[in-house]
Each structure stands twice: as structure tokens, then as C-alpha cells.
C-alpha positions as semicolon CSV with decimal commas, in nm:
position;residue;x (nm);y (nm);z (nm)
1;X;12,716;11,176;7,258
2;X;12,411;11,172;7,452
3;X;12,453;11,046;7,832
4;X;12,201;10,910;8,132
5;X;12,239;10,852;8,470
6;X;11,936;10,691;8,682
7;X;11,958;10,626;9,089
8;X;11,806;10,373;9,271
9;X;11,771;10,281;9,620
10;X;11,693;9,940;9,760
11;X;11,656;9,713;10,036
12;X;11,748;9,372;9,998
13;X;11,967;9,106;10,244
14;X;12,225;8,897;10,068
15;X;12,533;8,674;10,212
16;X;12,855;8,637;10,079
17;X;13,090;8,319;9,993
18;X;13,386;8,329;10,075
19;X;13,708;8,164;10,098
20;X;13,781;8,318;10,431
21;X;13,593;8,343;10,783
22;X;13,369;8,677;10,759
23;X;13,063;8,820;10,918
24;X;12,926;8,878;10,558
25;X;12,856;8,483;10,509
26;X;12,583;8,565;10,742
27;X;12,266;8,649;10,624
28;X;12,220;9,071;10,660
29;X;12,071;9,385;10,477
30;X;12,181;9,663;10,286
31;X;11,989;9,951;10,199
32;X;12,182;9,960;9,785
33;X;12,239;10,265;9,586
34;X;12,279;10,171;9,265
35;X;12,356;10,423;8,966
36;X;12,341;10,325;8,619
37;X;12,494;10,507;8,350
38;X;12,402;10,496;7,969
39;X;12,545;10,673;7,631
40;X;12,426;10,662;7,287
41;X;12,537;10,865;6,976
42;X;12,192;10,927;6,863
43;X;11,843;10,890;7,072
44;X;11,570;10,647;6,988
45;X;11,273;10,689;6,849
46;X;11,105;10,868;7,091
47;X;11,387;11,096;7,162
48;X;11,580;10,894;7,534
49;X;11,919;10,688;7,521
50;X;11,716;10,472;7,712
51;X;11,359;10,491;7,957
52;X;11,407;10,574;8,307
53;X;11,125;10,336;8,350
54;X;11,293;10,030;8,166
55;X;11,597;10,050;8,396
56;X;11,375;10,051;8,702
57;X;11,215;9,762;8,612
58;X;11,539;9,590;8,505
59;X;11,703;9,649;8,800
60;X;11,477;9,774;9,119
61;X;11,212;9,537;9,059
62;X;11,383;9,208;9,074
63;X;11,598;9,329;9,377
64;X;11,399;9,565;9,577
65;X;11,318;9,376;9,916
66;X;11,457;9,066;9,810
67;X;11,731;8,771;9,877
68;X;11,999;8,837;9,630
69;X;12,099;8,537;9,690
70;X;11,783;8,376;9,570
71;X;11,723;8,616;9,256
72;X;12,087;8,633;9,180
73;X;12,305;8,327;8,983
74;X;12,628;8,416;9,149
75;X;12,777;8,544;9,486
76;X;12,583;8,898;9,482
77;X;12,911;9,081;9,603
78;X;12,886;9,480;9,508
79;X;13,120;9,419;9,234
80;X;12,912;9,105;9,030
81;X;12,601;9,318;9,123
82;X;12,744;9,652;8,894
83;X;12,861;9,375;8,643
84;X;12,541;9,238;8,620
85;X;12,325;9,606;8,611
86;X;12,552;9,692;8,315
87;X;12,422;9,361;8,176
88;X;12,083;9,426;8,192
89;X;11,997;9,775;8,028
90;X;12,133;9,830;7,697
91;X;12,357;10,079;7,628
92;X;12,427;10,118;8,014
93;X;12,840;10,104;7,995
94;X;12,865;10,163;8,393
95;X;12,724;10,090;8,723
96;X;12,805;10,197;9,054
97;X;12,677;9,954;9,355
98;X;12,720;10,126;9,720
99;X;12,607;9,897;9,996
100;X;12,672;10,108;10,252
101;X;12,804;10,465;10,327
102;X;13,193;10,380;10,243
103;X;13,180;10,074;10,069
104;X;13,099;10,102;9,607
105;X;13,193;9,908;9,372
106;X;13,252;10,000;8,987
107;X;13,206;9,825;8,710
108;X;13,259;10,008;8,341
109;X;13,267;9,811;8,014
110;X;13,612;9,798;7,838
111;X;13,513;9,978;7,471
């Protein structure tokens, strides 16, 4: 089995919805680390489980500097965000979102 793990950093500003009073329902920024984690039994073509470039441009392009909330269809808490990386690239089976120093969310694919 062949594994790859890519980092990211971004900036963006999101809110949250929620069924309880919160400072988070306010507009703010985060500046995201998101890792994103991809297996394959054999490698493609030209020899990668999948492109480091592809998964930037899947994932740091539509979110860098941005409203989630705008780019996003649901409420961009860390854990939809990790659901939705490992949506995006294929073969990515987990995602780690941390918006801040203490606070990451995991999301792995059941197999």
C-alpha cells in the first residue's frame, strides 16, 4: 500500500449555526490546517497515489481567503469541512481540519 499526506494552510472567516447562543455565529477567521491523507495499492500512471498539485487546487484554492460560508453548501464546522476534503480528492480516505491551536476535527472513511 502506497500512502500520501499533503498540508495546507489557509485563511478564510466562516460562522457557525447553531442551535445554541455562541460567539461562533458571528462572523470570524481562522488561519486552517488542513491535512489530507491518500492510499492506493498501486500508483498511477505517472508513478503518485495522487498529485500534490490536484489536492491543492481541490482544496486550497476554493477556500484560501474566502467565506466558507459562501463557497461551502453546509454549516462549514471543522468536522463537515474534513468530510467534505475527503470528498473531493480521490483516494483521500482522511482529513484532519485544525482551526485553531487545540481545536481538529477527523474525518476517516468507514472501508
Amino acid at each position: 500500500m502506497f500512502y500520501v499526506q499533503k498540508t495546507l494552510e489557509i485563511s478564510a472567516s466562516h460562522h457557525l449555526s447553531l442551535s445554541y447562543e455562541s460567539k461562533c455565529t458571528r462572523i470570524h477567521g481562522h488561519n486552517w490546517k488542513i491535512t489530507v491523507f491518500c492510499k492506493a495499492r498501486e500508483l498511477n500512471a505517472d508513478g503518485m497515489v495522487v498529485d500534490f498539485t490536484l489536492i491543492k487546487q481541490k482544496i486550497k484554492e476554493p477556500l484560501d481567503h474566502a467565506d466558507l460560508n459562501e463557497v461551502l453548501p453546509f454549516n462549514p464546522t471543522a468536522e463537515n469541512i474534513a468530510r467534505w476534503v475527503t470528498e473531493q480528492i480521490p483516494l483521500c480516505y482522511k482529513a484532519v481540519v485544525q482551526e485553531s491551536e487545540g481545536n481538529i476535527a477527523i474525518y476517516e472513511k468507514d472501508e
